[in-house]
VEXDREN-2710 file (C-alpha; in Angstrom, 1 decimal):
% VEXDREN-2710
k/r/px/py/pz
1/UNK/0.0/0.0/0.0
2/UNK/1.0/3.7/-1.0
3/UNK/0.3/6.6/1.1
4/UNK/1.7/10.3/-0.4
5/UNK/1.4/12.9/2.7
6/UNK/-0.5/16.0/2.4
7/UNK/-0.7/19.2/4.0
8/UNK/-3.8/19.5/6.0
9/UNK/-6.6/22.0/5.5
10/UNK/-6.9/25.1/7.7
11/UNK/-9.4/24.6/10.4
12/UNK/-10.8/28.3/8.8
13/UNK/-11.3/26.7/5.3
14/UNK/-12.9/23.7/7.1
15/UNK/-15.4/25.8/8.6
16/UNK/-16.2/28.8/6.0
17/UNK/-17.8/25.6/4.3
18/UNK/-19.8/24.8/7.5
19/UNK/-17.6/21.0/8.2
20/UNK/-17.3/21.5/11.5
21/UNK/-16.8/17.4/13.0
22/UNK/-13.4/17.4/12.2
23/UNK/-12.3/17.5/15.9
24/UNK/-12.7/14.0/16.9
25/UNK/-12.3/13.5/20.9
26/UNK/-9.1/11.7/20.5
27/UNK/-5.8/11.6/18.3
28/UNK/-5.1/11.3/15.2
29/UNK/-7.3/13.7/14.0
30/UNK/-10.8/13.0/11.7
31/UNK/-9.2/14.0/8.1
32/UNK/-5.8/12.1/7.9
33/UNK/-2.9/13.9/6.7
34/UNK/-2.1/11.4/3.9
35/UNK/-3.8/10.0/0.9
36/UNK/-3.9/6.3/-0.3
37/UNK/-2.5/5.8/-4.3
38/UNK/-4.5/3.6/-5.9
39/UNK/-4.3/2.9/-9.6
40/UNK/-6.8/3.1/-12.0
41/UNK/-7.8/-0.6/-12.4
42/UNK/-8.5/-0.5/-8.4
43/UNK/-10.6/2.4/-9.1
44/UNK/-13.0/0.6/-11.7
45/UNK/-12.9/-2.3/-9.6
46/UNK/-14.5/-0.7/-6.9
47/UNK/-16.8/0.9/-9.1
48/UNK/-17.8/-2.3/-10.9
49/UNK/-18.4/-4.1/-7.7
50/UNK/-21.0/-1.6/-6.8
51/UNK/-23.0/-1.9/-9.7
52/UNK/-22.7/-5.5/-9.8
53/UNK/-23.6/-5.5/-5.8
54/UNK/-26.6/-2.9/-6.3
55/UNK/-28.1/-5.4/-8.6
56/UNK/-27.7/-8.3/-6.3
57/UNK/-29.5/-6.3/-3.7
58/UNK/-32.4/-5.5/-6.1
59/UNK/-32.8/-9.1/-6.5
60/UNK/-33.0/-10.1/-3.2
61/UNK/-35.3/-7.3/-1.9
62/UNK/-37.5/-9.1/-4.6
63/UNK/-37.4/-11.9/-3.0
64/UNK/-37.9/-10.7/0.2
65/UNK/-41.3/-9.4/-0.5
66/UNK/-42.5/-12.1/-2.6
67/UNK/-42.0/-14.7/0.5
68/UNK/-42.6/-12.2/2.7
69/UNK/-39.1/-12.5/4.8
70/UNK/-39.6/-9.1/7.2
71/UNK/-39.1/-10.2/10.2
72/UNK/-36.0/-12.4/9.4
73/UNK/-34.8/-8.6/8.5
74/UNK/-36.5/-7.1/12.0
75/UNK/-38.9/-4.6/9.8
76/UNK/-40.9/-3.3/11.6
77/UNK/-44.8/-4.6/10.4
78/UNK/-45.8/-1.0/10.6
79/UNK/-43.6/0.0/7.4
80/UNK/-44.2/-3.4/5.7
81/UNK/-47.0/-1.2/3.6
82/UNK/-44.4/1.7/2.8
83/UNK/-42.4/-0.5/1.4
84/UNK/-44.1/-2.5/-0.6
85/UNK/-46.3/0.8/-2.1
86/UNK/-43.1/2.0/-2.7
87/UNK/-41.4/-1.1/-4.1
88/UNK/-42.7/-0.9/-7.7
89/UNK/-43.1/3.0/-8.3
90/UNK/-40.8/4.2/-10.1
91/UNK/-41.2/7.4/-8.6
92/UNK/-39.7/6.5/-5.5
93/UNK/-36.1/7.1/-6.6
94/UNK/-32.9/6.0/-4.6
95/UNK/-31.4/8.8/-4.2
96/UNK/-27.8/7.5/-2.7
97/UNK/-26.6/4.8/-0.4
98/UNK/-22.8/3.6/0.3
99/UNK/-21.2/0.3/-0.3
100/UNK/-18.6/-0.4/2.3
101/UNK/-16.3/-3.1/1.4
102/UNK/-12.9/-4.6/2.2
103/UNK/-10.3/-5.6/-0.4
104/UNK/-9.3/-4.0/-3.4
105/UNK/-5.7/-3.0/-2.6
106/UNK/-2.7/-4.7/-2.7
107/UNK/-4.5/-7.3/-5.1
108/UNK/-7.3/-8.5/-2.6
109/UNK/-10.4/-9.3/-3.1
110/UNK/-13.4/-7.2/-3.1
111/UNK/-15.8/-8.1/-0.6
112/UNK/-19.1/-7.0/0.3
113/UNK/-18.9/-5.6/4.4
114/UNK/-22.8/-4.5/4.2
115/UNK/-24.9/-1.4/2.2
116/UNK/-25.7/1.7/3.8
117/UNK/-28.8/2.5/1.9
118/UNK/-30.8/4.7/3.9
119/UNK/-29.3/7.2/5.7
120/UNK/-25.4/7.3/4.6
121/UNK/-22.7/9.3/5.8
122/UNK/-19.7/10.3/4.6
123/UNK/-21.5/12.3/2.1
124/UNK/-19.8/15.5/3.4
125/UNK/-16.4/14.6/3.3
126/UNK/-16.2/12.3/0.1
127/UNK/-18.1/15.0/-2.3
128/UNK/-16.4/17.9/-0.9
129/UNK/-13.4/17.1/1.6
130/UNK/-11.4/15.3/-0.8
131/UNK/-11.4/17.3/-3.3
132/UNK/-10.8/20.3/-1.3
133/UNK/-7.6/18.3/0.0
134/UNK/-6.1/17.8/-3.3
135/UNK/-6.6/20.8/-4.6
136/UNK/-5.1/22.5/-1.5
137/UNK/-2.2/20.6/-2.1
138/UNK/-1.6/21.5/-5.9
139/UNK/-2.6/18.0/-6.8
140/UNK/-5.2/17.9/-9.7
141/UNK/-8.0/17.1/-8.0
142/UNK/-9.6/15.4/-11.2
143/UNK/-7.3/12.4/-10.3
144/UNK/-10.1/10.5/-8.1
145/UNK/-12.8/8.4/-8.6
146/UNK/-15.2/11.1/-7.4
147/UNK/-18.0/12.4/-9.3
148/UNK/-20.6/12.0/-6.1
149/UNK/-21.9/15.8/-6.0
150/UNK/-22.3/15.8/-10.1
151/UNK/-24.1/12.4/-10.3
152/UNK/-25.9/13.7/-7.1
153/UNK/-27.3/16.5/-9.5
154/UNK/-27.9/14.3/-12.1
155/UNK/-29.4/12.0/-10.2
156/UNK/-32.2/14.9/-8.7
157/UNK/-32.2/15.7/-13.1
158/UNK/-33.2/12.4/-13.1
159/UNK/-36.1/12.9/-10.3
160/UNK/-37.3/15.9/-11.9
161/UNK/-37.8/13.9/-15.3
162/UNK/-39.9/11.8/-13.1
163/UNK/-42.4/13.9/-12.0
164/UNK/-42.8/15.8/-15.5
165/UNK/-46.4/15.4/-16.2
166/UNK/-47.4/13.4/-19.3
167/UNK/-43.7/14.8/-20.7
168/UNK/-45.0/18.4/-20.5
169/UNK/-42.2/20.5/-20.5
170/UNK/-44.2/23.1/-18.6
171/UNK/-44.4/21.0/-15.9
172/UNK/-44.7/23.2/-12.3
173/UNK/-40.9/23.2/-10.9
174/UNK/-41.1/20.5/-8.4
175/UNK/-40.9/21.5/-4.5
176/UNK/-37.8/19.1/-2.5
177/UNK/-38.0/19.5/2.0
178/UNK/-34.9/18.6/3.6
179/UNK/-34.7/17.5/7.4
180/UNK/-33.3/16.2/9.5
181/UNK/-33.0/15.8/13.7
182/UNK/-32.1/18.8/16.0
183/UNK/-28.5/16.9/17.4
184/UNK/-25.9/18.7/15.6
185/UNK/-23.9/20.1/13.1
186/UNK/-23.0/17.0/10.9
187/UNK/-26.6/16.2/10.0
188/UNK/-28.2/19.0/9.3
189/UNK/-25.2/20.8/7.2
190/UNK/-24.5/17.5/5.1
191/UNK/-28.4/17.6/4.6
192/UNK/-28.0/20.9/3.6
193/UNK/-25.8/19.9/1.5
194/UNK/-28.0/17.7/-0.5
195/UNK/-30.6/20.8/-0.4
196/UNK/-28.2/22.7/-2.1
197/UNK/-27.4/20.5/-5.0
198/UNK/-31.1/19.8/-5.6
199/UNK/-31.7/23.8/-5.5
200/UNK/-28.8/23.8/-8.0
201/UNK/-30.5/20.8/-9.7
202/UNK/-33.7/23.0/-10.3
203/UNK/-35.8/22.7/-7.6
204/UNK/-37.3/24.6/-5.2
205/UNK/-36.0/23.7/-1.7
206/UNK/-36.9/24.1/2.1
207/UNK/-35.3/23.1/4.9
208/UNK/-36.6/22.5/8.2
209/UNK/-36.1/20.2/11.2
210/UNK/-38.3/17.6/11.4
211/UNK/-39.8/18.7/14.9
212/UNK/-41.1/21.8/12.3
213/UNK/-42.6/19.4/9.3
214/UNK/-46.5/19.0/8.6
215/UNK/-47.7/16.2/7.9
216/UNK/-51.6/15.8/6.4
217/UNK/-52.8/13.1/4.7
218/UNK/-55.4/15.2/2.0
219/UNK/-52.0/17.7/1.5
220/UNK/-49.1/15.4/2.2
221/UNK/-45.6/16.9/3.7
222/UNK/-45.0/20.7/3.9
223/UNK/-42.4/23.2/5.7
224/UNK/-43.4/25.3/9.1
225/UNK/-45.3/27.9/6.9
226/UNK/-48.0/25.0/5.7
227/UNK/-46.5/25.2/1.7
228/UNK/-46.8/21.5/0.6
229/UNK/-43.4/19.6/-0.9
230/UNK/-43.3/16.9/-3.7
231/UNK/-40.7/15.4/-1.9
232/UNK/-39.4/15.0/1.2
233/UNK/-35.8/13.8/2.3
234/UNK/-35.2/13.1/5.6
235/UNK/-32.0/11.9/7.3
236/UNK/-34.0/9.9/10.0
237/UNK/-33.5/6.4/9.7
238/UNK/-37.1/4.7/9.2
239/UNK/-36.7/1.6/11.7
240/UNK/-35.8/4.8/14.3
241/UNK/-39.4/6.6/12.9
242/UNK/-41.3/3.2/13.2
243/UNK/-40.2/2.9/17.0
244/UNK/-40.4/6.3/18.1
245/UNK/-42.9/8.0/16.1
246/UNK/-46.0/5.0/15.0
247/UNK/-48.4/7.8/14.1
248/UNK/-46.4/9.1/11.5
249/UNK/-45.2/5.8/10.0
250/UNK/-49.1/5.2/9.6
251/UNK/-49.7/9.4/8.2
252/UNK/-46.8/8.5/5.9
253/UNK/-48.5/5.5/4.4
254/UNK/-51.7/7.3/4.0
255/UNK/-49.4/10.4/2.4
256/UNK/-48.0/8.2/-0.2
257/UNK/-51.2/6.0/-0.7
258/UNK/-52.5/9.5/-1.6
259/UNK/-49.0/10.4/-3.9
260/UNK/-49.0/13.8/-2.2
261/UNK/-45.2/13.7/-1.8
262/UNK/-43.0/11.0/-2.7
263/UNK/-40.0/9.7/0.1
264/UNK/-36.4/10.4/-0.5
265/UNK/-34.7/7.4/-0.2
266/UNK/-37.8/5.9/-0.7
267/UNK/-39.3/3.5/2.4
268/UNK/-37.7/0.2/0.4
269/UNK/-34.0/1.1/1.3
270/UNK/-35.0/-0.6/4.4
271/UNK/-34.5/-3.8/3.2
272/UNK/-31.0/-3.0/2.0
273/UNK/-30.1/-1.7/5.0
274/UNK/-30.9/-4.5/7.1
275/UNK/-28.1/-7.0/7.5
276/UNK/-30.1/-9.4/7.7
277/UNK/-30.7/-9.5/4.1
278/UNK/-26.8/-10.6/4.0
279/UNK/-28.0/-13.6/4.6
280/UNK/-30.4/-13.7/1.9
281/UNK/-28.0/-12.6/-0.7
282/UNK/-25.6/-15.6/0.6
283/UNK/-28.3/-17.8/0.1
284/UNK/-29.6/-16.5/-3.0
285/UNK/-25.9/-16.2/-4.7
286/UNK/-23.8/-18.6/-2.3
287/UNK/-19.9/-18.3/-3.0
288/UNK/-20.5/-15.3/-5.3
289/UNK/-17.0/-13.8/-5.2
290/UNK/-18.6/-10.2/-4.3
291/UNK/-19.7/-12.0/-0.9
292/UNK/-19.2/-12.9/2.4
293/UNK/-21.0/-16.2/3.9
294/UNK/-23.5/-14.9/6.2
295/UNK/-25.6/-17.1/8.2
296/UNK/-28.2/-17.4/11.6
297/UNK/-25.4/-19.3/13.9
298/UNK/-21.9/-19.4/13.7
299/UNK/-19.7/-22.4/13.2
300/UNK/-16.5/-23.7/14.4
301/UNK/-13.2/-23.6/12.5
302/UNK/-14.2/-20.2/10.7
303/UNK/-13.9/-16.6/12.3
304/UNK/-17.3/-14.6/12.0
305/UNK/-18.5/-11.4/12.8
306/UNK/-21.2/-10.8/14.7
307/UNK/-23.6/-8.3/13.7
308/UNK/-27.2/-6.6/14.0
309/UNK/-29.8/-6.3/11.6
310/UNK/-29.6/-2.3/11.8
311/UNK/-26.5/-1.3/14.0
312/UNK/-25.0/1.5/13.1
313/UNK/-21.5/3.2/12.7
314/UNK/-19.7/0.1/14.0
315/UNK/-21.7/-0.5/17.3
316/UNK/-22.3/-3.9/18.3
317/UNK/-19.6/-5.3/16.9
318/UNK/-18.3/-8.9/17.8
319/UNK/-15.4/-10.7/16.2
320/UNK/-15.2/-14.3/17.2
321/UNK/-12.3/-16.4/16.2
322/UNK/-12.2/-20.4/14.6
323/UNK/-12.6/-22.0/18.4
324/UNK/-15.8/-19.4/19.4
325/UNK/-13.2/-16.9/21.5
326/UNK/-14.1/-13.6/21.4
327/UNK/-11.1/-11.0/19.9
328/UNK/-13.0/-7.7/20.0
329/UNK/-15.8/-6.6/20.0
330/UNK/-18.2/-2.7/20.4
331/UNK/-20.6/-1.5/22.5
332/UNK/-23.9/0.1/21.5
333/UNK/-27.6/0.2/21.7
334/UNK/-28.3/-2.3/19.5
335/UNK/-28.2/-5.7/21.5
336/UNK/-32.1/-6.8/21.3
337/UNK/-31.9/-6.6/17.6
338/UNK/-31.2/-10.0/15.6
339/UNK/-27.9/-11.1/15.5
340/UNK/-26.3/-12.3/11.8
341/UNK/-22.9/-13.9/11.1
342/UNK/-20.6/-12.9/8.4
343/UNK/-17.5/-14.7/7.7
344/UNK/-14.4/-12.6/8.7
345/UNK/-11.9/-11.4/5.9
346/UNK/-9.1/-9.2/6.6
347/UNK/-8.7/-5.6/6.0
348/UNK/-6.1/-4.0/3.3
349/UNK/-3.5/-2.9/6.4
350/UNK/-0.5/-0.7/6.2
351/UNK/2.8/-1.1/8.3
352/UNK/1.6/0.7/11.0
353/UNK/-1.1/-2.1/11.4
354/UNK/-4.3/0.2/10.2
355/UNK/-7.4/-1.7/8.4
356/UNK/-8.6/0.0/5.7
357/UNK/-12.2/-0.2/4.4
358/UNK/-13.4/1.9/1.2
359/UNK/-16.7/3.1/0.8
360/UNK/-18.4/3.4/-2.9
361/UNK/-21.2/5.4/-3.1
362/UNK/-24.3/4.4/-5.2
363/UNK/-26.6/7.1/-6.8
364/UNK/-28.3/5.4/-10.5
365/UNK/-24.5/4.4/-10.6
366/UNK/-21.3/4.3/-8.8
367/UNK/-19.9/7.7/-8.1
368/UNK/-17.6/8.3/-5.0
369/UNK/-15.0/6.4/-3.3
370/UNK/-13.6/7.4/0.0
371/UNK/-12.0/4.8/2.6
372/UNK/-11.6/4.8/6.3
373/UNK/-9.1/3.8/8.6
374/UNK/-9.1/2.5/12.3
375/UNK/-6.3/0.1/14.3
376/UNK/-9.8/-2.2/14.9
377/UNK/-13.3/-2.3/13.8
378/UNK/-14.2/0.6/12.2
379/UNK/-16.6/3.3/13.9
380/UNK/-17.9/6.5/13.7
381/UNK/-15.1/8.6/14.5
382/UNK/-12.5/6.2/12.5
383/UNK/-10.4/8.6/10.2
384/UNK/-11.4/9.5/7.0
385/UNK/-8.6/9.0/4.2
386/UNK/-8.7/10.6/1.1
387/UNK/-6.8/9.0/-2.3
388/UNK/-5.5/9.9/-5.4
389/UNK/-5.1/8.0/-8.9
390/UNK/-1.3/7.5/-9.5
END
C-alpha cells in the first residue's frame, strides 16, 4: 500500500464551508494527513463491484417481498406497507446509499462488508473534503474516482424527469423539503448539503427540522409555513421513525397512498439496509466472489463477525475467532436486535497495522470512493482518508 502525505486544510477553510466534526475526541485527528495511491484498475474495480452488488440487492429485496421475509430482517410490520407501495413505483427514486467493502488493494479481493442504503454518511467529506484536500495541495483534484456531487445532481435531473407530467415541458418546478434531527452540526449541514445540489439541480427547496414538518394526509408533507413539498428527504433512519414516532409511520403510508409527496430514499431502502438481508444474498448467490458467507449461527473452525440487523456506525460489533473466542468486540444500543454472522476477511492494512475499508457510493451508478481507517473495527469517529489515482 502507498500513502503520499498532504498538508492538512486550515481549520478556517474547514469551517467557511460549514464542516465542523473534524475535531474527533481523541488523536489522530478525523481527516488524515495522507492520501492512499490507488491505480486506475482498483478504481474501476471498486466501481464495478457496486454496480454488480446494487443489482444483487435488487434481486434479493424481490425476494424478500415475494416470500414475505420481514421479520428475518427485524422490519418493523408497521412500514411493511411503505415499502411494498413504494417497491414498484418508479417514482420513488434512490437517491444514494454507500457500499462499504474490504479488499481492493494490494490485489485483494473485493468483498461485500454491508450497504448503507438509507441514511449514509460520509457524504460530506467524500463530495467535498477530498477534493478540497487535493486541490489545496496543488494535486489535480480530477485524479479520483469522485463524481458523487455531479451524479448527485444528475441524479435529482433524473427525479425531476420523473415527476414531469405526461412529458409536459411546462411542468410546475417540483418542490424538495430537507430535514433532519435537532442533534448537531454533521446532520443537518450534510443535509443541507443535498438541499443545495437539488436547489442547483432545479428545484425549489426548504429546509426544516423535522420537529417543524407538517404532515396531512389530504395535503401530504410541507415546511413550518404550511407550503406543501413533492418530496421529502429526511435523514432519519425509518426503523428509528417506526419505534419512536407510530403515528407518522401510519400518516406516511396514508401520504404516499395519496402520492402527495413522494419519500427520499424511498421507504424500500430498508431492506438494503438491514443485515439481515446478507444472509439472503448468501443464500440467494452462495460463494458469489462479491460476498461474504453470512448465516443465523456461527460455526467452528471459521472466524465470523457478529452483527445486528440495523446497527450503526460500527456499534455492536463482535469478532469471534475459529474456536468461538471472542477477539474484540463494540458497544452500542443495538443488543435486542437480531444477530447475523458474516464470515471474517481481513482488511487492506499498512505497516503501521491500520485496516482500511473503502466506501463506494451508489446514486443510478457508482460515483464516489472514500475509505476509512481505524487500528480495529471501524466506527464513527475512525479517520477519513482521502486517495488519489497514481
Amino acid at each position: 500500500m502507498k500513502l503520499i502525505p498532504v498538508n492538512p486544510v486550515p481549520e478556517s477553510v474547514f469551517k467557511k464551508i460549514g464542516f465542523y466534526w473534524y475535531e474527533t475526541p481523541e488523536k489522530p485527528p478525523y481527516i488524515a494527513d495522507e492520501l492512499i495511491v490507488i491505480s486506475p484498475e482498483e478504481g474501476d474495480a471498486y466501481y464495478r463491484a457496486a454496480g454488480e452488488l446494487y443489482d444483487l440487492f435488487v434481486a434479493a429485496g424481490q425476494h424478500v417481498i415475494d416470500h414475505r421475509l420481514y421479520e428475518q430482517l427485524d422490519i418493523p410490520p408497521a412500514l411493511i406497507p411503505l415499502i411494498e407501495k413504494t417497491w414498484d413505483d418508479e417514482a420513488h427514486f434512490h437517491l444514494l446509499g454507500r457500499f462499504d467493502l474490504a479488499g481492493g488493494l494490494d490485489g485483494q479481493p473485493i468483498k461485500l462488508i454491508e450497504f448503507n442504503a438509507d441514511t449514509p454518511s460520509l457524504i460530506f467529506e467524500v463530495s467535498l473534503i477530498q477534493w478540497l484536500l487535493l486541490r489545496h495541495n496543488n494535486l489535480d483534484e480530477e485524479r479520483q474516482y469522485n463524481r458523487l456531487y455531479e451524479t448527485l445532481k444528475e441524479s435529482f435531473a433524473r427525479i425531476r424527469k420523473l415527476h414531469t407530467v405526461a412529458g409536459e415541458d411546462d411542468s410546475p418546478i417540483p418542490c424538495a423539503l430537507f430535514s433532519c434531527l435537532d442533534m448537531g452540526r454533521e446532520d443537518e449541514n450534510t443535509t443541507r448539503l443535498l438541499e443545495e445540489i437539488a436547489y442547483e439541480s432545479g428545484f425549489i427547496t426548504f429546509f426544516e427540522y423535522i420537529d417543524a414538518v407538517t404532515f396531512s394526509r389530504e395535503e401530504g408533507i410541507g415546511n413550518s409555513e404550511g407550503e406543501g413539498c413533492d418530496y421529502w428527504f429526511k435523514l432519519v433512519p425509518y426503523e428509528l421513525m417506526a419505534a419512536e414516532e407510530p403515528e407518522l409511520v401510519e400518516m406516511l403510508t396514508a401520504i404516499v397512498e395519496n402520492r402527495k409527496t413522494v419519500l427520499l430514499n424511498p421507504p424500500y431502502t430498508l431492506l438494503f439496509q438491514s443485515k439481515g438481508l446478507l444472509k439472503v444474498l448468501w443464500d440467494l448467490f452462495p460463494r458469489h466472489p462479491l460476498l461474504l458467507e453470512t448465516i443465523r449461527e456461527p460455526r467452528p473452525g471459521k472466524s465470523w463477525v457478529e452483527k445486528k440487523t440495523f446497527g450503526r456506525e460500527g456499534a455492536n460489533i463482535s469478532i469471534f475467532g475459529p474456536t468461538g473466542e471472542l477477539l474484540a468486540s463494540t458497544g452500542g444500543e443495538y443488543g435486542n436486535l437480531q444477530s447475523v454472522y458474516q464470515e471474517f476477511t481481513e482488511l487492506p492494512r499498512d505497516r503501521a497495522g491500520n485496516n482500511y475499508q473503502a466506501g463506494v457510493f451508489f446514486s443510478y451508478e457508482a460515483c464516489g470512493l472514500g475509505f476509512r481507517r481505524e487500528r480495529g473495527i471501524i466506527q464513527n469517529f475512525s479517520q477519513f482518508i482521502g486517495h488519489f489515482v497514481g
